[in-house]
C-alpha positions as CSV (number, residue, x, y, z in Angstrom):
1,X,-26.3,-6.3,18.8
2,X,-28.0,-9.2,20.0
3,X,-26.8,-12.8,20.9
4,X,-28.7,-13.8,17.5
5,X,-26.5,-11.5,15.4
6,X,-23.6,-12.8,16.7
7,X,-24.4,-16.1,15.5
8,X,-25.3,-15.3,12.4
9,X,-21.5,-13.1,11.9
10,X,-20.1,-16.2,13.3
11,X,-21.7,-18.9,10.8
12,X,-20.1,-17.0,8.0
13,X,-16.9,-16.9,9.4
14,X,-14.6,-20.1,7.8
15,X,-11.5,-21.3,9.2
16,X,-8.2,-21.0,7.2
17,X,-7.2,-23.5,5.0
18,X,-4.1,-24.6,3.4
19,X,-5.3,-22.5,0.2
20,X,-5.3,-19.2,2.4
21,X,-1.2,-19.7,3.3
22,X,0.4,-20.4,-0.4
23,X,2.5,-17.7,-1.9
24,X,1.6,-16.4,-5.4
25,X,4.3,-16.4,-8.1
26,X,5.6,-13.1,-9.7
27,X,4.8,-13.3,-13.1
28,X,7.7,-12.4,-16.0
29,X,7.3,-8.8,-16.0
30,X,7.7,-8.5,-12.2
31,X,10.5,-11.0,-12.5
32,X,12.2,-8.5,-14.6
33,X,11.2,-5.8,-12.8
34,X,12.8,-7.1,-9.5
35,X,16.5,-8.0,-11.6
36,X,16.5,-4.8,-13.8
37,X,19.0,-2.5,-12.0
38,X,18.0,0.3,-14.3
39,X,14.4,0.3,-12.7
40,X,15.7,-0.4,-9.4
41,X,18.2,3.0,-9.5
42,X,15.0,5.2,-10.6
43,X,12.4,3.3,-7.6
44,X,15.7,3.8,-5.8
45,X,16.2,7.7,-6.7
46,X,12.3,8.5,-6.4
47,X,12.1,6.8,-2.9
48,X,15.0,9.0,-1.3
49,X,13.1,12.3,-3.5
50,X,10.2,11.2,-1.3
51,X,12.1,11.0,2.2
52,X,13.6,14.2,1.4
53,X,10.1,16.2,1.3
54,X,9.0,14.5,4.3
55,X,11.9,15.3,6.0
56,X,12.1,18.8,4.8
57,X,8.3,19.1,6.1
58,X,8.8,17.9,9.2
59,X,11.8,20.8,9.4
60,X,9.4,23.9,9.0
């Protein structure tokens, strides 16, 4: 790639701006979702399931 490319990727290029760093809000149902212990058990139960089959792959 020539020097003229280069120029022409680094035009297009913008700098960060405050916009870029700001954190976006969970909503309601994600709210609830993070506080409802009856969906946490069951992420909770299905994450260990998964650890189990890797670690009963990686046993063979």
């Amino acid at each position: 790639m020539a020097i003229g490319g280069y120029e022409e990727i680094m035009k297009n290029i913008k700098p960060y701006d405050s916009k870029s760093f700001e954190t976006m809000a969970p909503g309601p149902f994600q709210r609830f979702l993070r506080t409802c212990k009856i969906y946490q058990f069951i992420r909770f139960i299905a994450i260990n399931l998964k650890m189990l089959k890797v670690v009963a792959k990686s046993h063979h």
